[in-house]
VEXVOLO-944713 format. One record per atom (N, C-alpha, C): x, y, z. Coordinates in steps of 0.001 Angstrom, whole numbers, padded with zeros to 6 digits, always signed. Example, Ala and Ser with C-alpha at 12.3 -4.5 7.8 and 13.67 -1.06 7.14 Angstrom:
BEGIN
+013190-005690+007800 +012300-004500+007800 +013200-003300+007800 +012850-002250+007080 +013670-001060+007140 +012900+000030+007870 
end
This chain:
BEGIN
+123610+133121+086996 +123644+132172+088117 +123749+130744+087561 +124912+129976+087900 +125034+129025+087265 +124765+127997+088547 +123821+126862+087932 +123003+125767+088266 +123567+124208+088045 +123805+123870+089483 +124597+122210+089344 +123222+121217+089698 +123112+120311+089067 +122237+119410+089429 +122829+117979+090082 +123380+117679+091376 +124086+116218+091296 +123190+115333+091473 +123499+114130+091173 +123049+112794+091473 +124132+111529+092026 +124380+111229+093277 +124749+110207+093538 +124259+109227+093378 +125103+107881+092940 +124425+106542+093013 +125176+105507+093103 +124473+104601+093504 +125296+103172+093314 +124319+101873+093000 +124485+101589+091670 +123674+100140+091523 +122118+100603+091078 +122153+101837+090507 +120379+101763+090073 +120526+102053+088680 +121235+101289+087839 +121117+101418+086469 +119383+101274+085638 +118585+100755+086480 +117619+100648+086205 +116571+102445+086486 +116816+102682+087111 +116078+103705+087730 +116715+105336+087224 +117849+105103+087075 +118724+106166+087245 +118873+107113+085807 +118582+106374+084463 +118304+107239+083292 +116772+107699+083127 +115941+107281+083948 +114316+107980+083970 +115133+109462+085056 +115552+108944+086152 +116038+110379+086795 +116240+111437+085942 +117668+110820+085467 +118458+112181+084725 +117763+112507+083469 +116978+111678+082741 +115666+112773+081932 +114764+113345+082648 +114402+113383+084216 +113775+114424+084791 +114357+115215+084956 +115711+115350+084819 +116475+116568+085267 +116532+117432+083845 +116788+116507+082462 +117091+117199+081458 +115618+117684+080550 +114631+117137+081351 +113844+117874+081192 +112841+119076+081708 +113521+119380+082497 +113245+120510+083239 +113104+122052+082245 +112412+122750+082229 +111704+124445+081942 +113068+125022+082523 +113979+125037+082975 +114936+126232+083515 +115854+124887+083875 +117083+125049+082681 +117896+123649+082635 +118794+123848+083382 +119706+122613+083530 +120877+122574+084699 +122003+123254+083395 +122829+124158+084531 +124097+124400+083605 +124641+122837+083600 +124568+122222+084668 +125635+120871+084497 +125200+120245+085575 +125376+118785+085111 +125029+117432+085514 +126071+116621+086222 +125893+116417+087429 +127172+115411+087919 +126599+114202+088713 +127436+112964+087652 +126599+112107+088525 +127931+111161+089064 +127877+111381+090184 +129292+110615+091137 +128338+108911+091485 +128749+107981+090803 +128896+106536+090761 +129895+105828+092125 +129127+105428+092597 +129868+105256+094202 +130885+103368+094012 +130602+103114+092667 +131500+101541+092428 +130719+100819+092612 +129440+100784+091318 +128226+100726+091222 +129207+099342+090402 +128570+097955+090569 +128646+096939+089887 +127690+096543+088741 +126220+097144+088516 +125562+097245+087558 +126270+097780+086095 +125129+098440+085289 +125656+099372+084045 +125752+100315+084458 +125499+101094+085620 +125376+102167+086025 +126182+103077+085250 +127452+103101+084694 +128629+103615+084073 +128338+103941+082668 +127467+102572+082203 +127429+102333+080352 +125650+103755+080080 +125238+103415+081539 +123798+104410+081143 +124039+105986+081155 +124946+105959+081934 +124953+108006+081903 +125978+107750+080897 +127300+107170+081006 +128259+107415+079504 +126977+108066+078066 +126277+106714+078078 +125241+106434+076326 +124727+108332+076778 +124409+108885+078088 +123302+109858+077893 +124229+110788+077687 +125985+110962+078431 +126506+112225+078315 +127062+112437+076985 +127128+111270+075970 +127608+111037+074763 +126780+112187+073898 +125303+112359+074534 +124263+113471+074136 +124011+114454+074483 +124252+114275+075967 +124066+115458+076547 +125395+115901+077129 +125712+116865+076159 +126990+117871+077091 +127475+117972+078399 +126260+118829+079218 +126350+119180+080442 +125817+118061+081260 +126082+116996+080931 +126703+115689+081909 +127685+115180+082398 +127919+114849+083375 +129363+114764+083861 +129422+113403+084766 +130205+112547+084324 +130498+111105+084979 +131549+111161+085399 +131391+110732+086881 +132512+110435+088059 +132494+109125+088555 +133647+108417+088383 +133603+107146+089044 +134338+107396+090072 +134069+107048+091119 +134843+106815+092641 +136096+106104+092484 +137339+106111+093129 +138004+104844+093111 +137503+103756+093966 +136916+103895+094992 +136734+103568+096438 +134883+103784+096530 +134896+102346+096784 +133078+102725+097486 +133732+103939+098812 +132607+104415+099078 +132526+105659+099614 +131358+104914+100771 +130928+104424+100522 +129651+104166+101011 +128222+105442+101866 +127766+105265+100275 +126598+106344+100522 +126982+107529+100577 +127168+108067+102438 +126805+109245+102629 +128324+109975+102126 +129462+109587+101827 +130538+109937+101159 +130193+110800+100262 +130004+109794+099047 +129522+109849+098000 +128587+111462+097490 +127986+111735+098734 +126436+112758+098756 +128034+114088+098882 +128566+113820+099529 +129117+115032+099919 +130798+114851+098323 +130820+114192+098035 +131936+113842+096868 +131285+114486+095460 +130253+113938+095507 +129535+114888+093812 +128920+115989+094350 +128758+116995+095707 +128645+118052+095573 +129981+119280+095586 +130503+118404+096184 +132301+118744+095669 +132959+119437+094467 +132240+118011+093470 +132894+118508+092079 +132241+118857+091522 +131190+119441+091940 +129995+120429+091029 +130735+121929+091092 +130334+122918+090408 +130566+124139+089941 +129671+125441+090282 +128398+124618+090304 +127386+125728+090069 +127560+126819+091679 +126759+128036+091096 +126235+128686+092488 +125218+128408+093805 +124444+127609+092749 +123212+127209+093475 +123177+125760+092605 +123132+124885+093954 +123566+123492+093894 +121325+122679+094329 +121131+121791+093258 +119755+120733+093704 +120387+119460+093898 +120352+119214+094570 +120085+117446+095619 +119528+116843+094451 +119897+115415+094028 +118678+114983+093046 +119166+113374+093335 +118062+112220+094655 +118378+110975+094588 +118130+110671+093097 +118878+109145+093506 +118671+108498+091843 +117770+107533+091557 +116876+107512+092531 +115529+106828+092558 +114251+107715+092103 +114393+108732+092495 +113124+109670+092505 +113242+110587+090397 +112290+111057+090908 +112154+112191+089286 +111561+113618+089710 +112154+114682+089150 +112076+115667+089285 +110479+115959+088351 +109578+116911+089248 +108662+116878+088225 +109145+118474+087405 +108595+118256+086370 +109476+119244+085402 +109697+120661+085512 +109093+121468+086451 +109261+123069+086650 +110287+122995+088062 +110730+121777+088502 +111071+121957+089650 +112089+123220+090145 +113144+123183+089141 +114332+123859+089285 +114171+125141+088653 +112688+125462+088237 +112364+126830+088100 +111992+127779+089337 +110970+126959+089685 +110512+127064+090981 +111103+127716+092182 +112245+126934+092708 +112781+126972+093136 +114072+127678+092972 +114354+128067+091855 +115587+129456+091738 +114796+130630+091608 +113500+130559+091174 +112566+131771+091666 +112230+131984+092424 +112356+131157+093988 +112333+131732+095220 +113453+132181+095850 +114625+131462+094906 +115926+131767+095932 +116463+133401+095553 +116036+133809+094107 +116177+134874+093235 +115117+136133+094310 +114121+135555+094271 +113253+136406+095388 +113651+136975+096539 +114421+136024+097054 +114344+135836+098778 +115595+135548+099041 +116739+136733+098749 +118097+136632+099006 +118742+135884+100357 +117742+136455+101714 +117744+136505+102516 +118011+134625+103110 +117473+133728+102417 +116882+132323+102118 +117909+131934+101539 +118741+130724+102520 +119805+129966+102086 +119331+128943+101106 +118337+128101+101355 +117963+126805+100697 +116679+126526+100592 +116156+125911+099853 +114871+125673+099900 +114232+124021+099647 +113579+123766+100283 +112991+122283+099991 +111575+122497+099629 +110576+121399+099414 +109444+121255+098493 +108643+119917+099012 +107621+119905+098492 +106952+118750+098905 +106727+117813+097762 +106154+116362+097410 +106405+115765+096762 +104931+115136+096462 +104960+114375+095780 +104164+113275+095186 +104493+112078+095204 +103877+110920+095217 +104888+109358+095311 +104228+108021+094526 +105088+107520+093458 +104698+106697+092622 +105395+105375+093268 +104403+104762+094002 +104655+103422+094606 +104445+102199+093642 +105434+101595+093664 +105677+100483+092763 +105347+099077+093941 +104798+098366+093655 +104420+096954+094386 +105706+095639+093705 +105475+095265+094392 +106076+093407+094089 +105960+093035+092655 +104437+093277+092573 +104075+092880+091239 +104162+093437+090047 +104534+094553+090113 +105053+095470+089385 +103997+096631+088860 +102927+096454+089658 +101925+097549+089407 +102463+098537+090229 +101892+100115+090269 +102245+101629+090416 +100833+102359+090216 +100874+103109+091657 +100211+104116+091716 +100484+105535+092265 +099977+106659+091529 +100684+107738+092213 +100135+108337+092987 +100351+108551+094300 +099637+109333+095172 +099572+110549+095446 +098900+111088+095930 +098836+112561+096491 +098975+112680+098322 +099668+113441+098609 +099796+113794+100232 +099270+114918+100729 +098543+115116+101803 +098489+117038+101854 +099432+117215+102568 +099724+118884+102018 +101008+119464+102473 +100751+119313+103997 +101921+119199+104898 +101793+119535+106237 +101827+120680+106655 +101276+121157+107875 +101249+122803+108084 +101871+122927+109045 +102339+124487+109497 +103173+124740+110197 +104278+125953+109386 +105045+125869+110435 +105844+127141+109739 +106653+126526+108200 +106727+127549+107772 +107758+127549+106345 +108942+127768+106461 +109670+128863+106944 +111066+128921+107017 +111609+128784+108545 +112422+128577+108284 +113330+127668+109935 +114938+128557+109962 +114638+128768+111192 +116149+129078+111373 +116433+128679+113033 +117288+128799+113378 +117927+128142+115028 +116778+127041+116001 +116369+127464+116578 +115897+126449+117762 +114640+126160+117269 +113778+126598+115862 +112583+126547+115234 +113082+125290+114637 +114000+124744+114506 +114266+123098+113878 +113832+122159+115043 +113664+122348+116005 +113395+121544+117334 +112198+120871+117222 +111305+122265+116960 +110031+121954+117055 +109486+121204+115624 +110312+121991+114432 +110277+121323+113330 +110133+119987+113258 +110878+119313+113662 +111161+117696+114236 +110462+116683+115019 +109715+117802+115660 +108571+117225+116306 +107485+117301+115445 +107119+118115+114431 +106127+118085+113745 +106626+117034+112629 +107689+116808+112234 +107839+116269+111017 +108711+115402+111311 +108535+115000+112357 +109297+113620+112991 +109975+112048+111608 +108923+112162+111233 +108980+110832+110163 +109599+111394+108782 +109054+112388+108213 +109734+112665+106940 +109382+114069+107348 +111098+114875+107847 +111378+116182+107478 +111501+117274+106525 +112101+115995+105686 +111756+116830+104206 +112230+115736+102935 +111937+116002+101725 +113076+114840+100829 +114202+115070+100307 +115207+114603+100340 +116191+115201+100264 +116690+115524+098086 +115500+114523+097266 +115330+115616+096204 +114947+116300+095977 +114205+117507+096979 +113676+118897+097016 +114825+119610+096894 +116167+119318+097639 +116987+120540+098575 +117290+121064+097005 +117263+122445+097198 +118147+123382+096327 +118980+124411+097182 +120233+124795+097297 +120904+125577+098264 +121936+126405+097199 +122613+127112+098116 +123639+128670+097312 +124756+127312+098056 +125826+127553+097330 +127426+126979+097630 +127814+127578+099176 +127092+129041+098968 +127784+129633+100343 +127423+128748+101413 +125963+128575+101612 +125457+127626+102609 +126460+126351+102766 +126443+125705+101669 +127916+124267+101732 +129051+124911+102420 +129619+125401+102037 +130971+126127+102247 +130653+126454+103944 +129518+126885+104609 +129293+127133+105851 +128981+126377+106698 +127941+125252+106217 +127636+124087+106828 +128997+122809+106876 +129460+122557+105705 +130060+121451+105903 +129527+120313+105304 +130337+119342+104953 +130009+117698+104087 +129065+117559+105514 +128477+116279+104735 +127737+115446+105258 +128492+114533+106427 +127574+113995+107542 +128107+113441+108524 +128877+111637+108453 +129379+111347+107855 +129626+109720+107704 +129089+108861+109119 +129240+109557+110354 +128605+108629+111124 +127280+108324+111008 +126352+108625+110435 +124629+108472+110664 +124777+107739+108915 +123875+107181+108773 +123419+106921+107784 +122414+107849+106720 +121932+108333+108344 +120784+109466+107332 +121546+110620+107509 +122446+111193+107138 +123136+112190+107507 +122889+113386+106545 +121771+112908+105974 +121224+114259+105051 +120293+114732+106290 +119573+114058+107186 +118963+114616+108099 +119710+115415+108924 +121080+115157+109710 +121925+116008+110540 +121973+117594+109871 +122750+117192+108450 +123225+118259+107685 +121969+119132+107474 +120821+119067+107266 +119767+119693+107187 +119627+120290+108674 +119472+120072+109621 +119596+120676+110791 +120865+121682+110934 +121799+121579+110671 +123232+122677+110749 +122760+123683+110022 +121856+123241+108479 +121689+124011+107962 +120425+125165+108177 +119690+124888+109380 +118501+125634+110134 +119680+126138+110606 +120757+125261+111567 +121524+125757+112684 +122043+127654+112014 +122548+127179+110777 +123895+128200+110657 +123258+128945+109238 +121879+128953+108701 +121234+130055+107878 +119573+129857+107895 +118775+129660+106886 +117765+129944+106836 +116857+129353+105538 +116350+128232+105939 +115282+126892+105190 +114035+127384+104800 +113622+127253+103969 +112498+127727+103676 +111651+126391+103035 +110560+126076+103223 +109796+124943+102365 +108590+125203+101486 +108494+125106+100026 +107964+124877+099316 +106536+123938+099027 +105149+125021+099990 +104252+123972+100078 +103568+123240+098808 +104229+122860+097640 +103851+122628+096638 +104940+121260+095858 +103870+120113+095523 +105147+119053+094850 +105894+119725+093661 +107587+119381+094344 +108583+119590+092970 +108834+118088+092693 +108634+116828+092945 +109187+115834+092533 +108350+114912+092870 +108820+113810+091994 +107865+112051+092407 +108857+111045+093367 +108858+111419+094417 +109252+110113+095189 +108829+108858+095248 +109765+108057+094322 +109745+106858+094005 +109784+105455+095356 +109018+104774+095378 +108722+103582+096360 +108794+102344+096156 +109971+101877+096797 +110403+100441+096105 +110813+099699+096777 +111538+098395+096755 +111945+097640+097583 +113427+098157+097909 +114080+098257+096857 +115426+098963+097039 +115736+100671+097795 +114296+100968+098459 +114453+102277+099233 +115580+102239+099991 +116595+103182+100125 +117255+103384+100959 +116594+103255+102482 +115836+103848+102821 +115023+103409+104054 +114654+102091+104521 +114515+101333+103822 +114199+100099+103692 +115633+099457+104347 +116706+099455+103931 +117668+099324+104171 +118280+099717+104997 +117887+100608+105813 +117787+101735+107018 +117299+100931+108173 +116204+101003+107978 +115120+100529+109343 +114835+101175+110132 +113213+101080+110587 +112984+101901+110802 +113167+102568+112869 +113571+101301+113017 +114250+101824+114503 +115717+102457+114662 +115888+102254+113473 +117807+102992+113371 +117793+104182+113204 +116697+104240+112200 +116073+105953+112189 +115952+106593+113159 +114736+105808+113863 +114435+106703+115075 +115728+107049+116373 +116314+106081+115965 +117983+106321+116921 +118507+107680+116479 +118804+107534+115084 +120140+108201+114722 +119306+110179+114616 +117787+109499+114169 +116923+111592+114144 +117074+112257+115895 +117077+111328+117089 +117476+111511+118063 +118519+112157+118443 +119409+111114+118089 +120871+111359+118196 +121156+113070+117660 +120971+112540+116123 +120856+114183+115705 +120554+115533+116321 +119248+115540+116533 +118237+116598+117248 +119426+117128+118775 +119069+116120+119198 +120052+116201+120565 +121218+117407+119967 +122217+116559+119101 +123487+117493+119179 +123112+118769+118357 +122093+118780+117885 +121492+120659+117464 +121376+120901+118296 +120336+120554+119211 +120155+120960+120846 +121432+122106+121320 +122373+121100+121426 +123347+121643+121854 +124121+122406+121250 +124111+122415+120042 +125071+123247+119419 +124589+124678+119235 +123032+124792+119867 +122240+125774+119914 +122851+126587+120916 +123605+126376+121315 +124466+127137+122463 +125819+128330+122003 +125997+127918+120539 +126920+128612+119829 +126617+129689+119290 +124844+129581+119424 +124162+130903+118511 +123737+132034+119494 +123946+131505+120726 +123582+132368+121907 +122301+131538+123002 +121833+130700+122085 +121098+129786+123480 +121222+129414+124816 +120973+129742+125774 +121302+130041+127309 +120926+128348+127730 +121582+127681+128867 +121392+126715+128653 +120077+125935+129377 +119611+127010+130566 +118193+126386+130716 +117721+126194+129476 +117659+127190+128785 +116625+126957+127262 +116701+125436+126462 +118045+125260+126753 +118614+124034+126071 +118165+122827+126559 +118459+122974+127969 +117750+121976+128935 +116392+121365+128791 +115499+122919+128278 +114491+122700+128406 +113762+121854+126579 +114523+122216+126275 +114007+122265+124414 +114566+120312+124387 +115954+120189+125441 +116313+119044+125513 +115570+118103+125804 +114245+118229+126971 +113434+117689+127915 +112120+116798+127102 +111851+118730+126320 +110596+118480+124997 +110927+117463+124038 +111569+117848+123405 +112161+116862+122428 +112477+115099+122602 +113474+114814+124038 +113043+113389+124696 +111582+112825+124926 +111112+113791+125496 +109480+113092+125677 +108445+112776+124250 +108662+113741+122891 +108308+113174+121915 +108975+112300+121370 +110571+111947+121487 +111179+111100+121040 +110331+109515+121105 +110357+109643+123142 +109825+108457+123249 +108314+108185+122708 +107273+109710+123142 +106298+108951+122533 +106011+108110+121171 +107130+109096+119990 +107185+108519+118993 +107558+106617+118833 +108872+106469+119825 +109425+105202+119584 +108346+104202+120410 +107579+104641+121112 +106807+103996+121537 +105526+103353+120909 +105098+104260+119715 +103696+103993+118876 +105465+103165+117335 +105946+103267+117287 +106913+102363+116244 +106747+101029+117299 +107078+101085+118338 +107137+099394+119427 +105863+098792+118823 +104656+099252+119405 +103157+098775+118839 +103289+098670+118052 +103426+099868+116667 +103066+099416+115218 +103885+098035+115026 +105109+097899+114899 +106011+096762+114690 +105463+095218+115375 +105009+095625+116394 +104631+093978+117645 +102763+093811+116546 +102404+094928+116342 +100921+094356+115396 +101502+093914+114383 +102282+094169+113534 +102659+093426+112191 +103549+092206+112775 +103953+092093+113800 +104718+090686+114210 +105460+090951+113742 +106450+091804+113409 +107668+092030+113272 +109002+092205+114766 +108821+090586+114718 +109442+090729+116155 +110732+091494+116470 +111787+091588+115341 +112985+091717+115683 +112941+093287+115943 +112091+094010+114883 +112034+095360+115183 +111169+095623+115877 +110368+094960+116710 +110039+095422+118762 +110686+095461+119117 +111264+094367+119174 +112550+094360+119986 +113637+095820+120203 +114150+095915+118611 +114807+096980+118582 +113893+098835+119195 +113179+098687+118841 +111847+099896+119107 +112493+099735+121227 +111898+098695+121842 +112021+098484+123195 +112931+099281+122918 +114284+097747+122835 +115665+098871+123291 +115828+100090+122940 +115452+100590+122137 +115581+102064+121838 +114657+103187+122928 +113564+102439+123220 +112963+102889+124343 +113702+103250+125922 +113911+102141+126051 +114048+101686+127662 +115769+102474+127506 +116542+102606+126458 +118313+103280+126580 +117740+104805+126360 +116395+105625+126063 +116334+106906+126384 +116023+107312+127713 +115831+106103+128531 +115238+106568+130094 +116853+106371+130912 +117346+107408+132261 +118249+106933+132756 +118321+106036+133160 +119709+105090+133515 +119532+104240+133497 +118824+102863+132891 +118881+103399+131746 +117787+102212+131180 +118936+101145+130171 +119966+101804+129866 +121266+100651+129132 +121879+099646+130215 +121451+099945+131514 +122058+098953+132178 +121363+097778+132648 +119625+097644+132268 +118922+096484+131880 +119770+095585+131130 +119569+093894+131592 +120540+092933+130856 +120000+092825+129398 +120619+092994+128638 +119968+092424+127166 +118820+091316+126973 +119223+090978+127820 +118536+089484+127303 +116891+089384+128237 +116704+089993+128963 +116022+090629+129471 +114625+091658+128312 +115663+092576+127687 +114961+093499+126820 +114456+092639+125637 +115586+091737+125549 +114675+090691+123957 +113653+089847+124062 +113710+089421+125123 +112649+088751+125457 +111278+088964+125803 +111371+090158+126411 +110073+091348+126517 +109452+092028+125335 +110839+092154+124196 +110323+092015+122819 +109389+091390+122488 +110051+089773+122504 +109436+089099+121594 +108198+088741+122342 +107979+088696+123721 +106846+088427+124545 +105574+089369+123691 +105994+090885+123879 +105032+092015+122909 +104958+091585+122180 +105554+091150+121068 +105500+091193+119693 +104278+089904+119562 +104711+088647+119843 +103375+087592+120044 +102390+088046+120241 +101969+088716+121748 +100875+089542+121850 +100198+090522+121115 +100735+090786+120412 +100447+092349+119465 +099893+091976+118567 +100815+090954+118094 +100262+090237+116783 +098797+089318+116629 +098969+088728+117818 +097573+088013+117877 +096039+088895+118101 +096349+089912+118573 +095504+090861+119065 +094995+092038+117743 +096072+091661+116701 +095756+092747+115681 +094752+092039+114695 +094576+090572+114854 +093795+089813+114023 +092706+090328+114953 +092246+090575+115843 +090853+091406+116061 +090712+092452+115742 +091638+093000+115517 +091520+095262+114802 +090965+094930+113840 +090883+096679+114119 +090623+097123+112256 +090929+096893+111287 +091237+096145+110219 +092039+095790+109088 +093193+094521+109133 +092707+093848+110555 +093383+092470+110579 +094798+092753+110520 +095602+091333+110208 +096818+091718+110046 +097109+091645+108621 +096467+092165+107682 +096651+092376+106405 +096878+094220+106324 +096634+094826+107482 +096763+095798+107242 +098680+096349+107447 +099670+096031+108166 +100362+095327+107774 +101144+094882+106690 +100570+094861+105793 +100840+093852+104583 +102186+094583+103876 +102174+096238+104084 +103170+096752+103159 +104472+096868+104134 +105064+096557+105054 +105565+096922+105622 +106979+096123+104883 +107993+097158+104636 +109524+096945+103912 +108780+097565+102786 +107733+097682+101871 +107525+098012+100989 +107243+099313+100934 +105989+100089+101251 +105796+101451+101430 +106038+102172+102810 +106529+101277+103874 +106826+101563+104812 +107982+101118+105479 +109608+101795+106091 +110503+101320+106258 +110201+100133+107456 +110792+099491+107129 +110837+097551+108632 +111755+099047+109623 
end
């Protein structure tokens, strides 16, 4: 069984040779290394060149064309080879049995398209101090297949899974399909097709260190775009749940559930955001609110921003009486997406 490890990137020459020695140091090695460079303006090029100069089963791809991002994710799993393909961002580190682990469940459990894992997270500050944390696993079911992603989503609303856990068989790619270019998080969509059209299994045990930085992709995200686009998503599983034999009251109904946690969710993001005085993302939180109710996009804009920023003043002044002031707060863009 031959084993592809990719890594997309762009611009983390800094980060990105600690990666790929988590990969090359792994207990059960990659047949081969592909790391697709998305027109990375850093060294990004000169750091895997110096490593593949050593290591064989490395493989450097330069793009012609930024790709931007989610391209990119679906371009170096492309030109990989292996049977059974691992996800590997270029921020994070594999902790070292990972890719044992995990081909010993897939070796187990024929039945089991892909598998993800839980993590650990070495948060880096401003100042350049780092600490590593521990999470407890979340509970709930382990393997997912059709309309069990629904509920999935509701339990794991914020972080579904990381996307340097995924390990999958080619067949699954070949069935699912590239990644979505419209979403940004479109490792989240594609992870849902992939409940949709086989069978997820999760790994209650850390395979990797998810790395925490200013340069998070999430960060860069935000965190009301998120909550748009995991919506957006969910929804069209919803529906596509209809292809597997889902009747459409069911749909209706799974449709109904799912809106009402949507909002409760975007609703405790409105608060959290208006206590840190982060006005612009109330704002955005509102609108994201008030366009899941009918009729609610045909409120005037200017209307919704202003009710923003009205909350957001309020929130803020009111959090200097809470628990933890507004220093609690304090990490927000940093360990927590804006």
């Amino acid at each position: 069984m031959r084993v592809s490890v990719v890594i997309p990137t762009y611009n983390r020459a800094v980060l990105l040779k600690e990666t790929i020695q988590s990969v090359l140091d792994q207990t059960r090695p990659a047949d081969e290394i592909v790391v697709s460079d998305d027109c990375s303006i850093d060294d990004t090029g000169d750091v895997v060149c110096r490593l593949a100069a050593q290591y064989p089963q490395i493989r450097y791809i330069r793009q012609a064309t930024n790709l931007r991002g989610v391209g990119n994710w679906s371009a170096v799993i492309e030109a990989s080879q292996g049977d059974i393909i691992a996800f590997c961002t270029d921020d994070d580190l594999f902790l070292p049995d990972h890719l044992e682990r995990s081909l010993r469940y897939l070796a187990e459990h024929p039945h089991v398209d892909m598998v993800h894992a839980w993590f650990k997270t070495l948060a880096t500050q401003p100042d350049g101090s780092a600490e590593i944390l521990d999470h407890p696993v979340p509970p709930g079911r382990r393997t997912l297949e059709g309309e069990q992603g629904v509920f999935y989503m509701m339990r794991r609303y914020s972080w579904p899974f990381h996307a340097a856990t995924l390990v999958f068989r080619r067949s699954l790619w070949e069935r699912v399909g590239a990644f979505d270019p419209r979403f940004e998080l479109a490792d989240t969509g594609w992870f849902l097709r992939c409940v949709l059209h086989g069978r997820v299994h999760f790994l209650a045990e850390p395979h990797i260190m998810n790395r925490r930085h200013l340069g998070n992709w999430s960060n860069s995200v935000g965190a009301a775009k998120m909550h748009d686009e995991v919506n957006r998503m969910v929804l069209e599983f919803i529906e596509a749940l209809g292809t597997t034999g889902t009747g459409l009251a069911r749909r209706r109904a799974l449709r109904e559930a799912w809106l009402m946690h949507h909002r409760y969710r975007t609703a405790r993001l409105l608060l959290a955001r208006g206590r840190a005085g982060a006005t612009d993302q109330c704002t955005d939180a509102l609108s994201l609110l008030v366009n899941s109710f009918p009729g609610g996009r045909m409120l005037p804009r200017r209307m919704v921003n202003r009710t923003g920023h009205i909350l957001s003043v309020g929130l803020s002044k009111l959090q200097a009486f809470l628990p933890g002031g507004r220093a609690k707060y304090a990490n927000l863009g940093v360990s927590v997406p804006r």
